[in-house]
C-alpha positions as CSV (number, residue, x, y, z in Angstrom):
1,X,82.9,221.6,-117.5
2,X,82.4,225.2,-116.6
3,X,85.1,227.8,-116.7
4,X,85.9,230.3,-113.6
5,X,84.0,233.1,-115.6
6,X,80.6,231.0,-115.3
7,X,81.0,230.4,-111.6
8,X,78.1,232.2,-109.6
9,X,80.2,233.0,-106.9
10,X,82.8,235.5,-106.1
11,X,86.2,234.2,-105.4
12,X,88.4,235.8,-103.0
13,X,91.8,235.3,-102.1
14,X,93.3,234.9,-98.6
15,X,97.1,235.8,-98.0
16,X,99.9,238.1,-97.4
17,X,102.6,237.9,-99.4
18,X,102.1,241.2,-101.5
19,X,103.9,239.4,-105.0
20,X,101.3,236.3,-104.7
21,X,98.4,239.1,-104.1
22,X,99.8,241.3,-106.9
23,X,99.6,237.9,-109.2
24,X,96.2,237.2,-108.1
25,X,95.0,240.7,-108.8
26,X,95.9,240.0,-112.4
27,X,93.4,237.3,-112.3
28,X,89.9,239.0,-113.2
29,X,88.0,235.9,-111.2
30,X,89.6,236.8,-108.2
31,X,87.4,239.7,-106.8
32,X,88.5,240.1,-103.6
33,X,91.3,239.9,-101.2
34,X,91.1,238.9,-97.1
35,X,94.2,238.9,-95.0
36,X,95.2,238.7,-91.3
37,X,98.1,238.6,-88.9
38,X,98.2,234.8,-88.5
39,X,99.3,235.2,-92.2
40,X,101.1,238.0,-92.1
41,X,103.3,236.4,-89.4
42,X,104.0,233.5,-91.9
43,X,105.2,235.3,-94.2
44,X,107.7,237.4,-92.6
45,X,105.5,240.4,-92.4
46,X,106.3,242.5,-89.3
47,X,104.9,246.2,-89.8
48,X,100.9,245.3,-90.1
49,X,99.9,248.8,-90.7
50,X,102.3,249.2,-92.9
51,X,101.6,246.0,-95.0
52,X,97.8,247.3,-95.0
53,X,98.7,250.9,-96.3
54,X,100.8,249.3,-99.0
55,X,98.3,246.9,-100.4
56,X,95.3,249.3,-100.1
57,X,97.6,251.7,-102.1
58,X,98.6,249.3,-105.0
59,X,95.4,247.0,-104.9
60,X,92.8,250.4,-105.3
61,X,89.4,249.1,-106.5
62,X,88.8,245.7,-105.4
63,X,87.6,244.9,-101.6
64,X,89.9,244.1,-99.0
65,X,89.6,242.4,-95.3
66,X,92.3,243.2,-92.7
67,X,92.1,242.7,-89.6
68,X,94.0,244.4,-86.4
69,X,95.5,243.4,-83.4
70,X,97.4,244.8,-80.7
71,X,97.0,244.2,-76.8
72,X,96.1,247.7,-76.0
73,X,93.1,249.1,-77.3
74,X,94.1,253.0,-78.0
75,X,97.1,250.8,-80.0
76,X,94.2,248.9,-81.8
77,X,92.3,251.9,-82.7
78,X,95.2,254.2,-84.0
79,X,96.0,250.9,-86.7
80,X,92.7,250.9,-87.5
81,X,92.6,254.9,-87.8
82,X,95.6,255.1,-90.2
83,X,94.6,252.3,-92.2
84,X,91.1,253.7,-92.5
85,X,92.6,257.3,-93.7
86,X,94.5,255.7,-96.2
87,X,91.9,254.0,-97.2
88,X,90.3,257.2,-97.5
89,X,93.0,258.6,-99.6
90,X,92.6,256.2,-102.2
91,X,90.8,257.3,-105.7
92,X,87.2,257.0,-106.4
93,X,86.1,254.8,-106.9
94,X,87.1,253.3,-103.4
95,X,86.0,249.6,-103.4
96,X,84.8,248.0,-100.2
97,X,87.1,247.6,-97.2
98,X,86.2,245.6,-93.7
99,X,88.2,245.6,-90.7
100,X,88.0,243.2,-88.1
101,X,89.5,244.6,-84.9
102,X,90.2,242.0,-82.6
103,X,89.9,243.4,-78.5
104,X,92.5,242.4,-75.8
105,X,89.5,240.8,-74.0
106,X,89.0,238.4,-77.1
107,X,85.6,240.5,-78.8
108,X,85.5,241.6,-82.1
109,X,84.4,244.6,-84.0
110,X,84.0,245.2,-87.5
111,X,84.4,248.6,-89.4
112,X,83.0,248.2,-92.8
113,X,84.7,251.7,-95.1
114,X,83.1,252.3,-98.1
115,X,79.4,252.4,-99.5
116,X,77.3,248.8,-97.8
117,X,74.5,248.7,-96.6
118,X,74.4,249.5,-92.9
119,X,73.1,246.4,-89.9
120,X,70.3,248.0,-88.7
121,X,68.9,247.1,-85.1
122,X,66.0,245.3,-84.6
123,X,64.7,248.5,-83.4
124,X,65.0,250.6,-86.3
125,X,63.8,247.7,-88.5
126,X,60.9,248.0,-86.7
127,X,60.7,251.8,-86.8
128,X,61.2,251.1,-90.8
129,X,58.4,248.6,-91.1
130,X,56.0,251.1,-89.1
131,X,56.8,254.2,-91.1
132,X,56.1,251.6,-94.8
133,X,53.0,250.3,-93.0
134,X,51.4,254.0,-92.4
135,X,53.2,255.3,-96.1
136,X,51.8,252.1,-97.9
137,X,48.6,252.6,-96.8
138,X,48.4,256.2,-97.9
139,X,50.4,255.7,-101.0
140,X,47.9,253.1,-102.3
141,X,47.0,252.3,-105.4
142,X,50.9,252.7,-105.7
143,X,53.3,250.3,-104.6
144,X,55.9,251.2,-102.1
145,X,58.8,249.0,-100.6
146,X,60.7,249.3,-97.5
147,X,63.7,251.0,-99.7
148,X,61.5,253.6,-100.9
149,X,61.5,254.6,-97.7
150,X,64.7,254.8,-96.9
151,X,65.3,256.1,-100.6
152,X,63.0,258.7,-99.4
153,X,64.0,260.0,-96.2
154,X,68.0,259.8,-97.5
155,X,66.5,262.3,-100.5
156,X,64.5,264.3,-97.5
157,X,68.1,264.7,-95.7
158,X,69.9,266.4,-98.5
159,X,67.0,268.5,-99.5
160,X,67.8,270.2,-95.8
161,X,71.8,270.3,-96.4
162,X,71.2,271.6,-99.8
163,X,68.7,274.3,-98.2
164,X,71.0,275.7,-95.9
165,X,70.1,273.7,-92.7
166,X,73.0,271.5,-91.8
167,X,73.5,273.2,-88.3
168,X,69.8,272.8,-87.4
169,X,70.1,269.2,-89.0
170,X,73.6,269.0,-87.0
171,X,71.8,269.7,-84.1
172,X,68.9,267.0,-84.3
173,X,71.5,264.5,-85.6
174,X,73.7,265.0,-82.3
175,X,70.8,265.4,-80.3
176,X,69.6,261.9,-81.3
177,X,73.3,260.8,-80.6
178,X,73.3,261.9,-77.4
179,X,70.1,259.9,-76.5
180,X,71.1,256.8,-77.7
181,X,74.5,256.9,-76.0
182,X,72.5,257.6,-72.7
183,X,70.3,253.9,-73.5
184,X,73.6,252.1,-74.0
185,X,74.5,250.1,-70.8
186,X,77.9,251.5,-69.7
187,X,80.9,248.9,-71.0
188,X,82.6,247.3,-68.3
């Protein structure tokens, strides 16, 4: 029979009782934690926020799920704004942290902290596969993926910060902000 250590998953635990969590982080198999208010309420846990900022400040390098509820949603967004700066108080390494915000109308968001990999929209898939097809073409004989590309312009981005042209870049990069926020329907 294999052991835990020979699993190909990773094992996450769900719950809210901070002791229980603080026994589980002991556990090297157990490489995550999620948590939520339907369990926080079972266990006597009143103060959300403060339950978050206390287990993101004891449990420091391992990824944590919260999620947030309140029935207002400037409430909603100043839990998930203090749990996201403490979150960004914590030592480097930071490890991965998701927060599930639930909206009074019943839609959720998710705020992923840390370094993941963005969700891209179909759009700028598309706009990544065009730019590979036209680079692939005229990198040949030398193979280039879609990452390269990204890897690429990323590099390309800091060249210009490191050059002394963040306010021109600033200025593209809100530009392009304020376009897309003009293509978004308005929320109702």
């Amino acid at each position: 029979m294999k052991s835990v250590s020979d699993l190909r998953v990773q094992i996450f635990a769900d719950g809210a009782d901070k002791a229980s969590m603080l026994d589980l982080y002991r556990q090297p198999h157990i490489k995550g934690f999620t948590t939520n208010p339907t369990l926080m309420r079972a266990t006597g846990v009143t103060d959300y926020q403060g339950f978050a900022l206390d287990v993101l400040a004891t449990i420091q390098d391992r990824p944590i799920s919260f999620e947030v509820f309140a029935d207002e949603e400037p409430e909603m967004e100043e839990q998930a704004r203090h749990i996201g700066d403490a979150w960004e108080k914590l030592p480097d390494p930071k490890p991965q942290f998701n927060l599930e915000i639930h909206l009074a109308n019943g839609d959720k968001t998710y705020k992923v902290l840390g370094p993941h990999a963005p969700n891209l929209t179909g759009n700028e898939v598309n706009l990544l596969h065009r730019l590979w097809l036209r680079f692939s073409e005229a990198a040949a004989p030398l193979e280039l993926h879609h990452h390269d590309v990204v890897h690429f312009a990323l590099e390309e981005v800091m060249k210009e910060l490191d050059d002394g042209q963040e306010e021109a870049l600033m200025a593209r990069l809100k530009a392009h902000l304020e376009a897309n926020a003009k293509k978004k329907p308005p929320q109702l």
